[in-house]
Every structure is written in C-alpha cells, then in structure tokens.
VOGU-3710 file (C-alpha; in Angstrom, 3 decimals, decimal comma):
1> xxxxxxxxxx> 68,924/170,325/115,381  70,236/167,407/117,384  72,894/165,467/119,004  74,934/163,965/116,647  78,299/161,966/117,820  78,362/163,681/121,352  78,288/167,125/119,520  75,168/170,048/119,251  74,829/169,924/115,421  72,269/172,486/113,015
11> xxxxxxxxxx> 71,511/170,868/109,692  72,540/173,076/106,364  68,990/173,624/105,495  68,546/174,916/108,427  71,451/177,599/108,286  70,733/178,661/104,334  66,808/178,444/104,789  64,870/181,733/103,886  61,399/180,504/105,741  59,895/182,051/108,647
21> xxxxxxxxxx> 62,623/184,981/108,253  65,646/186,038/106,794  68,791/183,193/106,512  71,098/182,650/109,169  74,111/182,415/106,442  73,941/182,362/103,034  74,042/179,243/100,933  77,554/180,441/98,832  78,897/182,090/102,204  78,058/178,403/104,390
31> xxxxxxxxxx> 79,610/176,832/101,368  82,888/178,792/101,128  83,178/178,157/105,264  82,898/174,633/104,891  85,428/174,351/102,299  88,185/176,452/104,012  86,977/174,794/107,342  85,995/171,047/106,407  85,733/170,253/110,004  82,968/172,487/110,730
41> xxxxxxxxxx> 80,704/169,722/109,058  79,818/166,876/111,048  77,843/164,255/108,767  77,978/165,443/104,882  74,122/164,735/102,440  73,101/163,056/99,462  71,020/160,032/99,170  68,240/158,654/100,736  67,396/160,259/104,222  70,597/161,906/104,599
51> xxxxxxxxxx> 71,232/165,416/105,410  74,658/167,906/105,904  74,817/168,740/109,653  77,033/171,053/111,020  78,634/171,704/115,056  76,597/174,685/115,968  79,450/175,367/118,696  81,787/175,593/116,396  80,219/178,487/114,216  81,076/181,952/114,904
61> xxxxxxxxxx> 79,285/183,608/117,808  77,678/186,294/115,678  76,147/183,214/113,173  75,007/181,376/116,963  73,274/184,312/117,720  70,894/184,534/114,361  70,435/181,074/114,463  69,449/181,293/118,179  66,756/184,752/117,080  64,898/182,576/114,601
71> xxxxxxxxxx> 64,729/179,090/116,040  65,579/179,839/119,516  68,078/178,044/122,326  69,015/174,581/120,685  70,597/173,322/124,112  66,617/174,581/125,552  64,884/173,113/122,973  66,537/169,650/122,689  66,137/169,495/126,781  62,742/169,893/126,172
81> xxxxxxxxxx> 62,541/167,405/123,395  64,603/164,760/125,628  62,010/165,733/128,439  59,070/165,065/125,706  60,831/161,749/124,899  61,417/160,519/127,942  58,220/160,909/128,967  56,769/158,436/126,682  56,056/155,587/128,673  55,351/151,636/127,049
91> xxxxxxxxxx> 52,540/150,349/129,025  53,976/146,794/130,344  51,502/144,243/129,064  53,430/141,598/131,150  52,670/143,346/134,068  49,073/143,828/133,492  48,919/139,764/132,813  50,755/139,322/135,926  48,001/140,902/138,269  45,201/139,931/135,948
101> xxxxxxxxxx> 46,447/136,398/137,336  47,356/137,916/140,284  45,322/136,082/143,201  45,471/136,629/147,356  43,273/135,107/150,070  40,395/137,091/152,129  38,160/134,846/154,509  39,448/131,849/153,457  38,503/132,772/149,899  40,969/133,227/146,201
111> xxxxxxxxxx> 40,264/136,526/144,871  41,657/138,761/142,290  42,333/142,261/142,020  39,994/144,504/141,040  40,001/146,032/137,258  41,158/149,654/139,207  44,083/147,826/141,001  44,925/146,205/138,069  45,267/149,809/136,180  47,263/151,506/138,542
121> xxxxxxxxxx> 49,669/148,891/139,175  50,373/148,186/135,969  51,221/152,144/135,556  53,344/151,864/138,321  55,486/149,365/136,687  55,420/151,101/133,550  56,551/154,279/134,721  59,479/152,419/136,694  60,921/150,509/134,053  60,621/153,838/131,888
131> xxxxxxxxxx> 62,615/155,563/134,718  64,799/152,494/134,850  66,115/153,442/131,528  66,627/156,802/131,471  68,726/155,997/134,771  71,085/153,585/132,371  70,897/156,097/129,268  72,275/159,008/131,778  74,778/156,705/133,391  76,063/155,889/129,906
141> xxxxxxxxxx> 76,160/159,383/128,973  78,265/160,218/132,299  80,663/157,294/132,034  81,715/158,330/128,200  82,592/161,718/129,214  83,913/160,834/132,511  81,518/162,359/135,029  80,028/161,622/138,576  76,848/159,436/138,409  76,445/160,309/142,157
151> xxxxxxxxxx> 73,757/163,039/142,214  71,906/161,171/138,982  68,526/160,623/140,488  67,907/164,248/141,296  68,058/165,051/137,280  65,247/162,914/137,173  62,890/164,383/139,261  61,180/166,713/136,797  60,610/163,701/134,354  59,224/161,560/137,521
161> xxxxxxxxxx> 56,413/164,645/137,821  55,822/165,359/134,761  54,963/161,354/134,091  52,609/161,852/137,176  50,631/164,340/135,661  50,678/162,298/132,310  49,969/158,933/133,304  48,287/159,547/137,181  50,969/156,842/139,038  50,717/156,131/142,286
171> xxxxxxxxxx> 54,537/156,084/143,100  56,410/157,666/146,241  56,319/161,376/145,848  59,840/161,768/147,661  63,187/160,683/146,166  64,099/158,473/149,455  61,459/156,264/149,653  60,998/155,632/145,210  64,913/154,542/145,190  63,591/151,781/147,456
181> xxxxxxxxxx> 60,607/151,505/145,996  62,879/150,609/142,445  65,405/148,236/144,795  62,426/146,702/145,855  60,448/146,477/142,498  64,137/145,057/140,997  64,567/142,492/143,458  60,738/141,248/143,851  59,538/142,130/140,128  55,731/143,071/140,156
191> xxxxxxxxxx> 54,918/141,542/143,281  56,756/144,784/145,049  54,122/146,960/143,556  50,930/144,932/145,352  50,148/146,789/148,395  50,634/145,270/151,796  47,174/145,786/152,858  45,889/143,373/150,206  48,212/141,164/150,037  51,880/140,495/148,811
201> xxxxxxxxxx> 54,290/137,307/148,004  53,608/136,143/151,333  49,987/135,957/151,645  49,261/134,639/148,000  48,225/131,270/148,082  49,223/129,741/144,904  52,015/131,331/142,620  53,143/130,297/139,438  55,649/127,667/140,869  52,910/126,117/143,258
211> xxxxxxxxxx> 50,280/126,143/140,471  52,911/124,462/138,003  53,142/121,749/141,028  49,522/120,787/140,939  48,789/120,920/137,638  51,422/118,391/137,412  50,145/116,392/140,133  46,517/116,539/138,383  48,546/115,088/134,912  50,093/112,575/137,103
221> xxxxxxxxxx> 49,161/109,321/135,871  51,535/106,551/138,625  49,850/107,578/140,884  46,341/109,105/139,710  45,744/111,932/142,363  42,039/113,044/143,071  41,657/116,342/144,208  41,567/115,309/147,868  45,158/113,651/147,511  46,575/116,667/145,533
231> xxxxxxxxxx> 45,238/118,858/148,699  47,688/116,703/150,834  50,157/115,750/148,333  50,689/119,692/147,559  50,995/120,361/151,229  53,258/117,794/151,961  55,437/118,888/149,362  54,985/123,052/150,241  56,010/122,635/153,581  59,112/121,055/152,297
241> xxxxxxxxxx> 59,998/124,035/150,364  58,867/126,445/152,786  55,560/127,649/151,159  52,515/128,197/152,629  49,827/125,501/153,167  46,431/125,443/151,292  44,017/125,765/153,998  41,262/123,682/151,937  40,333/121,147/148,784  38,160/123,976/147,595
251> xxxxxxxxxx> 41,004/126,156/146,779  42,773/123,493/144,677  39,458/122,779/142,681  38,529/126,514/141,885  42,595/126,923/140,956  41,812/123,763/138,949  38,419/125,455/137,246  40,361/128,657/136,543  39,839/128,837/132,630  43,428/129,562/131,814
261> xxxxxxxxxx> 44,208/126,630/134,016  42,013/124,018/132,584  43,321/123,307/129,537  46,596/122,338/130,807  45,422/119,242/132,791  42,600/118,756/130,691  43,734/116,301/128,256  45,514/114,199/131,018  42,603/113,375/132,854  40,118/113,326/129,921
271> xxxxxxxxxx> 42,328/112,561/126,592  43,302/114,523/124,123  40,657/114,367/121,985  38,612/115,449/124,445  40,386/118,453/124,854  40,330/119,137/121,162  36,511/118,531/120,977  36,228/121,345/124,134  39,110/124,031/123,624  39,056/123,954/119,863
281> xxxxxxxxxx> 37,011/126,648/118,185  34,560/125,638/115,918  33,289/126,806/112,437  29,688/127,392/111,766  29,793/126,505/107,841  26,915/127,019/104,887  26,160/123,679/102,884  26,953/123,844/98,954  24,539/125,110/96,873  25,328/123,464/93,851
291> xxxxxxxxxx> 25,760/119,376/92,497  29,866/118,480/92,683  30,961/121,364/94,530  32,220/119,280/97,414  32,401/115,194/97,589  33,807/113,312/100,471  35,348/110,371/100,521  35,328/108,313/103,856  35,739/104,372/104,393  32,654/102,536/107,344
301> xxxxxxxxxx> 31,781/99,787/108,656  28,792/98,241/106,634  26,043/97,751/109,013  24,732/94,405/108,064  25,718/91,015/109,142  26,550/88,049/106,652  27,508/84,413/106,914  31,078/82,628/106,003  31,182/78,957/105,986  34,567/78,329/108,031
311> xxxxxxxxxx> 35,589/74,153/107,320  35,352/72,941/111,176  33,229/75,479/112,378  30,382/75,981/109,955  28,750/79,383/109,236  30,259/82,241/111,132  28,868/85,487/111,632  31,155/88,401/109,894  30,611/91,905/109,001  33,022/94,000/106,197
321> xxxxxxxxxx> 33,190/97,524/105,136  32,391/100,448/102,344  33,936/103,041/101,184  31,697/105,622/99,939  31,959/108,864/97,863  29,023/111,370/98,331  27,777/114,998/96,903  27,615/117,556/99,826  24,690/118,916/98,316  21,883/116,525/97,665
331> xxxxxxxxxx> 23,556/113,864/99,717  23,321/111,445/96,792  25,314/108,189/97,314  28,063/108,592/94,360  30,248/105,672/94,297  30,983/102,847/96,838  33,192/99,855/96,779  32,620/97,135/99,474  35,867/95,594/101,286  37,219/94,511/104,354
341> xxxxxxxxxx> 39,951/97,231/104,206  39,553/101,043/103,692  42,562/100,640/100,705  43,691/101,603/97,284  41,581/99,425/95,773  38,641/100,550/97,609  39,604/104,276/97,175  39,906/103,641/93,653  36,741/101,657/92,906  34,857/103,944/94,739
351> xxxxxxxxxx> 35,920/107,458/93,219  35,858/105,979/89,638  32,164/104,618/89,960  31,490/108,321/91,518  33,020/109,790/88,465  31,673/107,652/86,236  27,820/107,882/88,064  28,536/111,465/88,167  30,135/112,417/84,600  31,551/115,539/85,954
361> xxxxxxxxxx> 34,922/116,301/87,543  34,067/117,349/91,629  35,081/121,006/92,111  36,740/119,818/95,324  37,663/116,459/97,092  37,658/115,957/100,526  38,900/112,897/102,684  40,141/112,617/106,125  43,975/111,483/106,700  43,447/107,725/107,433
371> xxxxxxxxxx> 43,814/104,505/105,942  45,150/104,097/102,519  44,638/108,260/102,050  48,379/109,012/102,814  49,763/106,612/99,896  47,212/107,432/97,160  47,909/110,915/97,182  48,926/111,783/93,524  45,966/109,471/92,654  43,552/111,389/93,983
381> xxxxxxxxxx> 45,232/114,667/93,069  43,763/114,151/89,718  40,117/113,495/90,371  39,335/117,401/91,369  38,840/120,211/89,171  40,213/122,320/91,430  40,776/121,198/95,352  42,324/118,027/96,957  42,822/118,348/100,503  42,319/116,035/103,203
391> xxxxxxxxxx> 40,607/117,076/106,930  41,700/115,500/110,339  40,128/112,847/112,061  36,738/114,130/114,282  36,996/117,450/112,938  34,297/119,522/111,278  34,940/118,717/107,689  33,990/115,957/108,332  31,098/115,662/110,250  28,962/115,966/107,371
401> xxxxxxxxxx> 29,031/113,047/106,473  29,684/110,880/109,643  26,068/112,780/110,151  24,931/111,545/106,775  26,235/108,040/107,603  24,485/107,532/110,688  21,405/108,721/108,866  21,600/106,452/106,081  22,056/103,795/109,575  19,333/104,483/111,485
411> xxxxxxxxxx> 16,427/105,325/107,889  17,496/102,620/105,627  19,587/99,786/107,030  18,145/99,969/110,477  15,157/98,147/108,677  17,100/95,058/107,735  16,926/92,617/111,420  20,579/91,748/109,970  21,543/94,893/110,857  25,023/95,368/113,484
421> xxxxxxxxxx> 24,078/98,640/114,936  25,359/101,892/114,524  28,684/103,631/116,522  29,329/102,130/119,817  28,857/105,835/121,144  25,314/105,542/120,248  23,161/105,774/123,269  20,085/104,600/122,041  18,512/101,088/122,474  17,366/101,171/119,026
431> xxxxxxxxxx> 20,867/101,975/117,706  22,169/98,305/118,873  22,173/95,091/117,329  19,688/92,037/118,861  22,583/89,904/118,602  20,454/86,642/120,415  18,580/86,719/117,022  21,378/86,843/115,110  22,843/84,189/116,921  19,655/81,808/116,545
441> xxxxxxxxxx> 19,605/82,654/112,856  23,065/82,515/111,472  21,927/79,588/108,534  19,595/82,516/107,018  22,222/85,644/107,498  23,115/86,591/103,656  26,053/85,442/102,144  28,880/87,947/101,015  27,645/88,622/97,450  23,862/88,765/99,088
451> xxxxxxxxxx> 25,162/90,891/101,172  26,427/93,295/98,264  23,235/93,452/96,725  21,319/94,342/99,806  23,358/97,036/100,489  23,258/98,346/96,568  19,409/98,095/96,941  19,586/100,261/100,382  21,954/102,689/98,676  19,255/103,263/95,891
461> xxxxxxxxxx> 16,465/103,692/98,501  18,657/106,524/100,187  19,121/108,335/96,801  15,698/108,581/95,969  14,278/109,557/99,321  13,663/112,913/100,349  15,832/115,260/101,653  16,011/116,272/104,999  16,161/119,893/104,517  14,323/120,365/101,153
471> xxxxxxxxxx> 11,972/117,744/100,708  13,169/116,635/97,454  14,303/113,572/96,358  17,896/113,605/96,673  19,115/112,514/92,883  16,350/114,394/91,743  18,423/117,478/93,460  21,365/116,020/91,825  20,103/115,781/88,136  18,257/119,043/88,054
481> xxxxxxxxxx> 21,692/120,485/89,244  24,180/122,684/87,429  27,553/123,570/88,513  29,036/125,825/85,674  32,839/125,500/87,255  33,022/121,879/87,196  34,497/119,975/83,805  32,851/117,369/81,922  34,541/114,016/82,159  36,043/112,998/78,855
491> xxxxxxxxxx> 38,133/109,933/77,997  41,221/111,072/77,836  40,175/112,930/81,430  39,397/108,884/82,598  42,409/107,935/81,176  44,439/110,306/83,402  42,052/110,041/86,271  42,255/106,361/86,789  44,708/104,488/83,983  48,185/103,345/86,616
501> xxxxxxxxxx> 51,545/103,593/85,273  53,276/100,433/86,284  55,722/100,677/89,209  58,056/98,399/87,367  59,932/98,538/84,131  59,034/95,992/81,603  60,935/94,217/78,629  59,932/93,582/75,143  61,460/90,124/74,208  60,476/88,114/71,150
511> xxxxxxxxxx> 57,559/86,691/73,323  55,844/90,271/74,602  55,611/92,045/77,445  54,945/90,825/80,811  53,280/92,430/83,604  51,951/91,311/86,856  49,041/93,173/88,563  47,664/91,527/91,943  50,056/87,955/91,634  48,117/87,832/88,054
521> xxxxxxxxxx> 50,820/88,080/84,912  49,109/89,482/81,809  50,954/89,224/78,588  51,248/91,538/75,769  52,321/92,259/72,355  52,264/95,447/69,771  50,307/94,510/66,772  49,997/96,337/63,366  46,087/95,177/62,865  44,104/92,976/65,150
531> xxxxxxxxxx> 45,468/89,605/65,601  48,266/90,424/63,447  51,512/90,911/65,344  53,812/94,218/64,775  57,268/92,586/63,267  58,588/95,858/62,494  57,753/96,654/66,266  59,487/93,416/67,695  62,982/93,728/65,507  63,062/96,995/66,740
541> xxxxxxxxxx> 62,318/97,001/70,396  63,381/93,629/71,136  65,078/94,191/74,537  64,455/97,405/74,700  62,345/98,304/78,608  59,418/100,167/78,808  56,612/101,148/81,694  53,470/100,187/81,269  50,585/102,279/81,633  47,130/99,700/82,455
551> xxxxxxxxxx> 43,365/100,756/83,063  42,768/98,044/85,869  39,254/97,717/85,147  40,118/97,064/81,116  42,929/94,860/80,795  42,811/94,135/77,230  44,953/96,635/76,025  47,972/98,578/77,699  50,245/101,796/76,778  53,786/101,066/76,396
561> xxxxxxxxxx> 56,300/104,458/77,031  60,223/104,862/76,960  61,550/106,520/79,879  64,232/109,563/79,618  66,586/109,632/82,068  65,344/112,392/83,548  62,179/110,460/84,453  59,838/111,971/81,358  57,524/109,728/79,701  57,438/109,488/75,963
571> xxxxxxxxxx> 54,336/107,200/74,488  55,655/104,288/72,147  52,356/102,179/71,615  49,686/100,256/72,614  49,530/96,793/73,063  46,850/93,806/73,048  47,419/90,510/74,743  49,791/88,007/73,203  48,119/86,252/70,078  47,632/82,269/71,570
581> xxxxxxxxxx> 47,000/79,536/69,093  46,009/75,573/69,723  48,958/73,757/70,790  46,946/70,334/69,399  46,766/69,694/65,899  43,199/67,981/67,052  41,778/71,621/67,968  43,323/73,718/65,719  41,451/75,431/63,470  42,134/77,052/59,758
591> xxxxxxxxxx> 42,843/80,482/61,149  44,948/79,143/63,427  47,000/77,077/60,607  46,648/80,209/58,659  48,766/82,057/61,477  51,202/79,273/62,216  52,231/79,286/58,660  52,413/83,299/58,268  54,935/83,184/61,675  57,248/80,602/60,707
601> xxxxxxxxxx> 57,516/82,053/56,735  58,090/85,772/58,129  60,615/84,424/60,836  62,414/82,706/57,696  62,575/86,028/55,597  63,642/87,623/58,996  66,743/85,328/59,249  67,165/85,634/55,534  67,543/89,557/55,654  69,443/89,106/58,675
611> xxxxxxxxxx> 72,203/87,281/56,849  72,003/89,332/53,516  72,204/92,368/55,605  75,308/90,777/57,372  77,089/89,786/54,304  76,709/92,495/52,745  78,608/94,341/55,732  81,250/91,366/56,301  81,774/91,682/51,803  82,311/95,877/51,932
621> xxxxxxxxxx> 84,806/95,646/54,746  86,756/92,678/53,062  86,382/90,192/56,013  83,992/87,409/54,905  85,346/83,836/55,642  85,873/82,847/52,094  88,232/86,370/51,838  90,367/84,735/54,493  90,393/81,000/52,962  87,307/80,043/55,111
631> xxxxxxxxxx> 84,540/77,797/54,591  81,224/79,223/55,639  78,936/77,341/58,094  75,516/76,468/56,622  72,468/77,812/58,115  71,301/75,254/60,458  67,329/74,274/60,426  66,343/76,009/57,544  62,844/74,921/55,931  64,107/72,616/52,648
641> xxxxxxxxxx> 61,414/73,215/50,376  63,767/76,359/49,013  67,366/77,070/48,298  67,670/80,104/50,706  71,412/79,894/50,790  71,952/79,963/47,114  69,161/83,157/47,819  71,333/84,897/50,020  74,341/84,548/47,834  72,603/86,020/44,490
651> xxxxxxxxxx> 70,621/88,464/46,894  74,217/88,907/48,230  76,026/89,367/45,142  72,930/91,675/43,703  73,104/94,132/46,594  76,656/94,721/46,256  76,905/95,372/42,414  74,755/97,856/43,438  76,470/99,674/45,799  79,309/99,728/43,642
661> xxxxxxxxxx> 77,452/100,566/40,422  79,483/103,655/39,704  82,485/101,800/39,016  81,015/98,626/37,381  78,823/100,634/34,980  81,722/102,329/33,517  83,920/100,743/30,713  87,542/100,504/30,459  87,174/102,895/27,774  85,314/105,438/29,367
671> xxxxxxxxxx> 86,964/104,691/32,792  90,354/105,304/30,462  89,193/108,805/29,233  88,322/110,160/32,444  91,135/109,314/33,973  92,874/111,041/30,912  91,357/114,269/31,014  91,625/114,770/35,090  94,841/117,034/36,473  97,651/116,249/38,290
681> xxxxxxxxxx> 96,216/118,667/41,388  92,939/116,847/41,195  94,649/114,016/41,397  96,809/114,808/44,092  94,740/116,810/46,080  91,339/114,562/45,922  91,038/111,683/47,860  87,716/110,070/46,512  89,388/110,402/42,755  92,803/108,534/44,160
691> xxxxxxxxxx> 90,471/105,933/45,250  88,577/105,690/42,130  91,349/105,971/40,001  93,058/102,925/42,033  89,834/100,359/41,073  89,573/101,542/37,428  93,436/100,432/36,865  92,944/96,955/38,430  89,720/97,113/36,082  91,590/97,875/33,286
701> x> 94,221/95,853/34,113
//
C-alpha cells in the first residue's frame, strides 16, 4: 500500500495474494473489474520495478473490509509509516564542524566546547532542520488540496516526541517557545543553538569573518604585519565594523597556531615550499631489491673546480655540471655525461652510456620535471621496460638520490682540495669550499678535460666501495644481480632507444643527401656495394624527400624513409657518406682514376638510354622532329671517341622493329591470306583487326 498521485492505492498482488490467508478477490474476478472499470487502476505493471496498483477507496466496501481483516487499516498503517519516516533524522555534519570550531572567551582565555556540547548541539540542529521539512512537505500537501496551514505545528507534536526519545534533544518541550526557538535558529543559523550561559555571537571572540581578516593581514606582504601590529591593525579595523576588540596579542597567536589555521598563512610568511615540506604527507618507501628495477636520472653541479684561460684576464676559476644515471639498488654510478647545461645532449649521453654500461633495459625510469626533461619526453619513453614517469622537484622520489649525491660529495670528492663544496644548505664547516686556497692556486686547478678524468676516476672509486647498508661493494651488488622482468638490450633495441629521426625532410639530388646536425652538414649517398654508388637508386629517387633517421654517436651511415601522408614511416635504405675523390691530378691515385672513369662512362650510357628511351616514345606517337620536317639538335658534349648518335639511331631503329614485330614478321602473302579468311563481323566488330588490317594494306601496297 501507498500514496500514489494524491490517492490511497493497494497493489494487485496484494488483492489476488493467497499468503497469510485467504485472497481478498480473486485474480479472474480483480481482472474482469478492471476491465469493465479501467479507472479503478491507478498505475498498470510490467517491466522492471513496476507493479499494477489500484484506489483502495474506490473498491467496493465489502472488498475494503477483507482487505482491511488481513492487512489491517491502510490509512493507520501508512500514518505510522510516515511517522517511522519522518523520524529519521540526517545528523548535520556542518553543524558538528561548526561548534568543533566553535570558540568563546572565559578569563580572558579561547576555549572550545566540550565533546558533550558538541553532541547535543549538533542533535539539536539535526532534529530542527528534520522538523523544518516536514513543516514544508505538510504545507505543500495543504496548499495542493486547498487547506488551512494555520494549526500545522500541532500535527507535529507527536513526531517532535517521538524524535526525543530517539535521538535524546535538548529542544523546548512546549510548542511556544520551539517556534522561536526555529525563528531564532533560521535567522542566526547554529549560533542560536549555543547556550547563553557559555557564550553566543556576541561573546565569541573571533568568527569566521574576523579570522578571514587576520589571516589576511598575516599573508599581507605591503605592509608585513608582526603579530603585535595585527593585534592593533585587527582592532582598528573591528571597531570600524562594530565587532568586538581582542583583549590581547596572545589570542591572535594561539588563533594563529590553531592547526586548521596554520596552513593558510603558512606559505606567506614561510614560502611555499615550506609549506609543502610541513603539510604534505610523506611516504615511508622500501628500497629495490633487485639490479635495474628503478634508475634515476638527475642533472648536479660537479663539485670540483677547474681553470679557463680567458685572453685579458688569464686563468679563471669555473665549475660545470653532470648528469648522472644511477641503479636504486646498489647505488652504482650508471652513466654520466659532463656539461654546463642539464640538456638533451646530456640526457642523452648519459642514459645511453647507462644502457650501454648496464646491457639491460631499466624496469622503470625516474627523473624529476626540470631542465631539458619536459622536451625529451618521447626520447626517454623508450629507454624503460615498463615505467617512465617523472617526480616533482624536492619531493620523495627523489631524495634518493639527492641523498646519494651528497654522499658521493662529502666520501669521494670531498678528498680532492679542488673541491666547491656541497649544497649551500649545508651547515657544516667541512661541507664548504677554502676558496683563499683556491684563489692562491688557480695556475694548478685542472683544466676542463683534467677535470673529466678526475671525476671518471672518483666515479669508479664510488662504484667499488662498500655499501652503506650491506657492506658490499656496490658493482659487485650490481653484477651478482638478477632482475628476471627486465629485457636484454639488443641492437635493434639501441637502434630504437637512441637512433633520432631528423626533424627536417631531406632531398636526394644527383649529389646525395644533406643533413645538418649541430651547424655540422654531413653528406650522404645510397650505394649498391661499398664505395660503389647506387645508380639505380639515384635515377629513381632523384628529387624525391626523405627523413633521415642518424645514430649521433655513429655518423657513418644513416636510414633514409618515405613519409605517407598520414605521417607513417616506410624504410627506403641506408646510406654512407658521399664517395670524395682527389680534385688534383698530382694526388690522385689509381682507384681514384679507376672511379672517375666508371662515373663519367655510366653517366654517358645514362644519357644514352635517356634518349633511346625518348625516341622511342617521340617515334610510336608519330611526333619526332624529322616526322614534322625537323632537323634534330645534336647532343652537345658528348665524349668523341664513339659514334653515340649513330648508336642511338640503330639502338633506335632496333627497339622499334621490335615492338612492331607482329606486323613486320609477316609477309604480304601471309598478311594477304589472313586477311582473306577473316569475316565481315570480325572485321567490323574488332577494333585491333581494323587496325591491323589498315598497316598490312599500306604493306602490301
């Protein structure tokens, strides 16, 4: 049973159901009713969650009174299901933050409420705003059908003690004094539910509008307040809007200590990072326990001092950096490359010695978000088995190996008296530089490539030293190592790892291929054996573009592929540089001869098939020069020691008997008799024989 569009309605199972006793009405009786009297049903069944219900008012009294025998009053029982539902009450969570953060002033000190107070007020507030709507749901009800909402609250008084009993609220127990305790708690929200006797809006000392006031006065940066200033400054300002006065600096520093109130000034005063480092929750992790499961990558300064001689000045005193790739696990020093910017080149140097040191893919690759990271991307997607991802800045990712840096600082290069110190942040004396020394010894700093093998010898010192946690020596950790997940690196995995597809397009002319890669152009050229250029290649390809694919460590041979226009690659071949030969007959040698000789013969047999080819072409389509009472132009610069026109003539004349060679090898005779022994409908209706027929007349003529 229920209410169902303002009307008492019984569902059909309910009428025809045998359980618990016998059936109201019978299922073909109910059925015949409903189809003489369709109006009797109310919603019709069928489908998902659906059911028939019918008006229980309008069924005849002596079906009412069965139905009422087994189930009982439905007007009773759906009051006391509306009583049962409007007694469930949604505790407020807003309300209970509201006096958690509630706070009032006794002897000149903040407090808060006690946990109890807390409770019960937050009740309170709950059981109004459940009240609250039942008063709009009955007011609804009584405006659609057109009654008095005048004597409303008095059909609420049952469900007001009932929820006492329930829920134990502390609310006016007469009808009087809770309407104005709900005017009240509408008008003045929660605060109407504090009692007077510890304190209300006008005793509490700092609200959420006056807190929002000095924590923007502590975030002020023209002027910079101390708390002594934002004591007077709030003042100042509170009496302007009518507010109460702090009566002491201590309140506005507790207020400012107040954990949830912290972390909003924090930053201001301290920086954000700061604020990061202290509110941030932090993750306790567990070290690999195999080789390659995690490298970092992560560009430093390199600790040691070295000498430039500057024209005009004489030897300066520089430093540089490293980037360095490292295994998690043992610590070992993978790959490095040693610049003065933390770049692509650096990046790339450095993960392709690791690789190449390592000769295993890493299982995962981990870098922080700086410096060239953001633009080599897709680079160093391909250098992971599995993960690439990179870690903010001072996180703790990557901490380890900051912490591995500073220890490779203060065991190893510490050592060197050429050494710059470690972080500025570093409080010890020991951690700084004796920069009077290196002053009064610039002549014997080391020079830039000294420098590079002082820090390779360093690096090797940290790899074979012990580890910190198990003693052992760190590649020896390393080596003895398995990682069963991780791949073997092959060649073709170094070609995809590290070869760089060109960012330009290229074009093959009769002189290569051209690329430039750092302001350096490096030429190329297909060749069918070493030293021996690809001609086939060249008449084929000659303008055609291509991108180059280049292993910038290995520049002696590139990949040249076509590109679709939807952007897919397609792998044409691979080039060597551009043969070069002696320009001076004095240093030429025999090979060299050999080669000039071999070009310009095989250029002359290229222009030769070049003009058969043509003539052939201009002869079958009847539009040669000497056809249309020309003279043809002789080739111009042709080597003399042969007759290559008279060549191309015979060559000419050769090619096209033998195209034609099915008429020419037929005599008149035979030509004669064919004809003879076709029909008129082959003749007619055959276009190739027409033809045919047409040349053997003029033959025969």
């Amino acid at each position: 049973m229920e209410y169902y569009n303002n009307k008492m309605c019984v569902t059909f199972d309910e009428l025809v159901s045998n359980d618990g006793g016998e059936a109201v009405i019978s299922r073909a009786s109910l059925s015949k009713m409903l189809y003489r009297n369709p109006n009797l049903r109310v919603s019709r069944g069928g489908g998902l969650d659906r059911y028939a219900r019918i008006d229980y008012y309008a069924l005849r009294e002596c079906y009412r009174r069965r139905y009422e025998a087994k189930y009982g009053d439905p007007e009773e029982k759906m009051k006391l299901m509306r009583l049962q539902e409007e007694l469930k009450v949604k505790m407020d969570d807003t309300a209970r933050k509201w006096y958690e953060e509630y706070r009032y002033t006794k002897d000149g000190d903040e407090k808060s409420l006690t946990d109890k107070l807390i409770k019960e007020y937050t009740i309170n507030a709950s059981v109004l705003n459940r009240l609250s709507e039942i008063m709009t749901q009955r007011a609804a009800c009584r405006a659609s059908r057109g009654g008095s909402t005048t004597n409303m609250w008095a059909t609420v008084v049952d469900t007001y003690e009932r929820m006492r009993d329930a829920y134990g609220h502390t609310l006016p127990g007469s009808m009087e004094r809770l309407r104005a305790k709900m005017a009240d708690y509408k008008r003045d929200g929660y605060a109407a539910l504090v009692s007077k006797k510890i304190g209300n809006s006008n005793t509490t000392i700092i609200n959420e509008e006056a807190g929002r006031l000095l924590i923007a006065l502590k975030r002020s940066a023209i002027p910079v307040y101390n708390d002594s200033q934002i004591f007077e400054e709030y003042n100042r300002r509170a009496e302007a809007k009518g507010w109460k006065k702090l009566r002491s600096v201590r309140s506005v520093v507790e207020y400012f200590k107040r954990p949830d109130i912290e972390p909003l000034w924090y930053d201001a005063v301290h920086g954000e990072l700061e604020a990061h480092k202290r509110y941030s929750r932090k993750n306790m992790t567990m070290m690999p326990t195999m080789r390659d499961s995690l490298w970092y990558g992560d560009g430093t300064k390199l600790n040691l001092y070295y000498k430039d001689y500057v024209k005009g000045k004489g030897w300066v005193v520089k430093t540089t950096s490293v980037y360095e790739v490292i295994d998690a696990y043992s610590e070992v020093l993978l790959g490095y490359h040693i610049s003065d910017n933390e770049d692509y080149e650096a990046q790339y140097n450095a993960y392709r010695m690791a690789v190449q040191v390592s000769g295993h893919k890493p299982y995962e690759l981990v870098h922080d978000n700086q410096g060239g990271h953001k633009k080599i991307g897709p680079f160093l997607d391909r250098i992971p088995s599995h993960v690439h991802r990179p870690t903010a800045p001072y996180s703790g990712q990557s901490k380890t190996i900051e912490n591995l840096f500073g220890r490779f600082q203060a065991q190893i290069l510490h050592k060197d008296w050429r050494f710059t110190g470690q972080n500025i942040t570093a409080k010890k004396s020991t951690s700084r530089p004796n920069l009077e020394r290196i002053d009064a010894n610039k002549d014997k700093l080391y020079t830039l490539e000294e420098l590079k093998e002082a820090y390779s010898k360093a690096r090797r010192e940290w790899n074979e030293g012990l580890h910190h946690e198990t003693g052992i020596s760190r590649m020896e950790m390393y080596n003895s190592s398995v990682n069963p997940d991780t791949q073997v690196v092959t060649e073709y995995d170094m070609e995809d790892m590290f070869w760089i597809m060109h960012d330009r397009m290229s074009t093959y002319t009769d002189m290569g291929i051209v690329i430039t890669v750092d302001k350096r152009e490096h030429r190329y050229e297909v060749q069918s054996a070493p030293g021996k250029p690809d001609r086939n290649f060249l008449e084929n390809n000659r303008g055609r573009r291509f991108r180059v694919m280049y292993d910038p460590s290995d520049m002696l041979s590139v990949k040249l592929y076509t590109q679709d226009a939807d952007g897919s690659m397609r792998f044409a071949a691979i080039a060597g540089p551009y043969i070069k030969i002696h320009r001076a007959k004095q240093e030429q040698t025999s090979e060299d001869a050999k080669f000039i000789k071999a070009n310009i013969d095989a250029n002359t047999r290229a222009r030769v098939e070049r003009q058969i080819a043509a003539r052939c072409i201009e002869m079958e389509h009847g539009v040669t020069p000497e056809q249309q009472g020309l003279n043809r132009s002789k080739m111009i610069a042709m080597p003399k020691q042969k007759d290559y026109q008279a060549e191309i003539d015979r060559e000419t004349a050769r090619r096209m008997r033998k195209y034609s060679e099915t008429v020419e090898n037929l005599s008149p005779g035979k030509r004669g008799k064919e004809i003879s022994n076709m029909l008129w409908d082959e003749i007619k209706n055959n276009g190739k024989v027409n033809i045919n027929i047409s040349v053997a007349e003029r033959k025969l003529g």
